[in-house]
N, C-alpha and C positions, 0 to 999 in steps of 0.2 A: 787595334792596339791602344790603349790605354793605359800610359807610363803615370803613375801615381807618386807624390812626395817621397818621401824613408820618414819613416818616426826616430831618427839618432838623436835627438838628443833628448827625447825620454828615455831611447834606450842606453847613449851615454851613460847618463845621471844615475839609473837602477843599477847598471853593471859595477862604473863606481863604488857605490853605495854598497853592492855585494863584495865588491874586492875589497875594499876595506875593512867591512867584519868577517870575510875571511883571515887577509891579516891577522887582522889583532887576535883571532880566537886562536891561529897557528901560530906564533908564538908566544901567545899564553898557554897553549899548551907543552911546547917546545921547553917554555923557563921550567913548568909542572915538573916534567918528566926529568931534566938534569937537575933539579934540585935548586935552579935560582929563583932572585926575587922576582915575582912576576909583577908585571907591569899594570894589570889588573887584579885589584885583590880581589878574589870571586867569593869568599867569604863577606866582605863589606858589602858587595855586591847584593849578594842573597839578604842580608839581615834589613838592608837597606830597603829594599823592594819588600820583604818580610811584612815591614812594618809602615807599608800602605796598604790605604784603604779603598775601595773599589768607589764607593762616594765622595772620596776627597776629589776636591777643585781640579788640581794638577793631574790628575791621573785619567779624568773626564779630559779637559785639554786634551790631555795626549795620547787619548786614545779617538778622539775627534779629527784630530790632526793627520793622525797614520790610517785612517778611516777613509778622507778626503784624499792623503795624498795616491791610497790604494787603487780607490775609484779614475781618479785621473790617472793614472797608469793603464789602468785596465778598458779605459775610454780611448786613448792616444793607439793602443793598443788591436782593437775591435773595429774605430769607425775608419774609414777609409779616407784617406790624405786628398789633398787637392791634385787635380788632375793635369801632371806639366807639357805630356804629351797628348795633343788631339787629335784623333784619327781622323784619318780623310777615306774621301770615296775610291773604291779603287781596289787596291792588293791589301789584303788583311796587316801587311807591315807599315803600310805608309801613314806618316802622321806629320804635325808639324808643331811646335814647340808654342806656347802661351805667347811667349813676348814674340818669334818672329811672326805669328798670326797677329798678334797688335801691333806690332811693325806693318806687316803688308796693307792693312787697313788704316792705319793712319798716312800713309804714304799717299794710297788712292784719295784718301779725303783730301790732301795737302796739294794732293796733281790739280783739284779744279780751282778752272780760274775765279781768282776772288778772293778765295780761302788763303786767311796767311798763319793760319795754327789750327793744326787739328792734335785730339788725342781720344783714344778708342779703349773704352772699358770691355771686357769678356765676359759676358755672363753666362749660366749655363744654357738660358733658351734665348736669350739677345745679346746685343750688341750696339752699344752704345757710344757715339762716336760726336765730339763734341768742337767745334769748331767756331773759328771767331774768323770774323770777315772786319774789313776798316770800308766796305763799300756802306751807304747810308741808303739806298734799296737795297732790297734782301729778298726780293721775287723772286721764285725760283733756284735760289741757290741752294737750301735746303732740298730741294728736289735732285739738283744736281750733284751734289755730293752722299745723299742716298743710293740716286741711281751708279756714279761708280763705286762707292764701296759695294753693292750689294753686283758687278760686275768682277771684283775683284774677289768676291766670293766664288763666283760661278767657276771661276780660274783655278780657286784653289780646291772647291768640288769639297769641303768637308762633310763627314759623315750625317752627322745632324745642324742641319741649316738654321743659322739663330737669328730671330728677326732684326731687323734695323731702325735702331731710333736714332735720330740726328737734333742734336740739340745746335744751335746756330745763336751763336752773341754776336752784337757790332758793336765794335769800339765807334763812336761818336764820338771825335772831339768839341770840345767846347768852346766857342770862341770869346 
């Protein structure tokens, strides 16, 4: 199971963008048909567009524009969102969420002793978990908070196993 982002708010934005020149075109047609003044003159309209030019400046713009922004539509569209659920090993349903997977791994980084801050990035083939100690040896610790995050892995049994890099800073005070 592989729960994926929503693309809403490109899809927001288009629908928008289509309800509103729905709008306007049904009651410009609406005023057409009863005989009022319409709210867009389609006559100015036409004479207006009429009399551009396919090489003029503005018309390149804006047909650059609607070009780019069709592309990005149809890209938001097509490539597949970031993935919020992670499957785990096991029953085809079970998965477990981005951040409480970087919760439970920053946790186990936090449980060894020594470690007073850890924080753990997801990537899709590792896992990067970055931790600061105030001890001034640092033998071993790196090894020790490798070996239980990559414990706390085994716990959670996820589908594809991402390696472990442990980056380890000491605060030193100065005296």
């Amino acid at each position: 199971m592989k729960r994926r982002t929503r693309r809403s708010l490109p899809a927001s934005l288009t629908a928008l963008v289509l309800l509103g020149a729905g709008v306007v075109t049904t009651i410009s047609a609406v005023q057409h048909l009863t005989g009022d003044r319409p709210w867009l003159d389609i006559t100015a309209i036409a004479s207006a567009l009429h009399s551009v030019q396919w090489t003029d400046q503005i018309t390149l713009v804006a047909a650059a524009v609607v070009a780019v922004l069709g592309l990005v539509l149809v890209l938001a569209a097509v490539l597949p969102g970031a993935v919020t659920v992670l499957p785990l090993a096991g029953t085809p349903d079970s998965g477990i969420t981005r951040s409480g997977y970087r919760s439970a791994l920053r946790t186990a980084a936090n449980d060894v002793d020594g470690v007073s801050a850890a924080e753990a990035a997801i990537g899709t083939r590792r896992v990067t978990v970055r931790a600061t100690t105030a001890r001034t040896h640092t033998e071993g610790l790196t090894d020790a908070v490798r070996a239980a995050v990559e414990t706390r892995l085994d716990e959670l049994a996820p589908s594809r196993r991402p390696a472990v890099v442990v980056k380890l800073r000491a605060r030193r005070e100065e005296s």
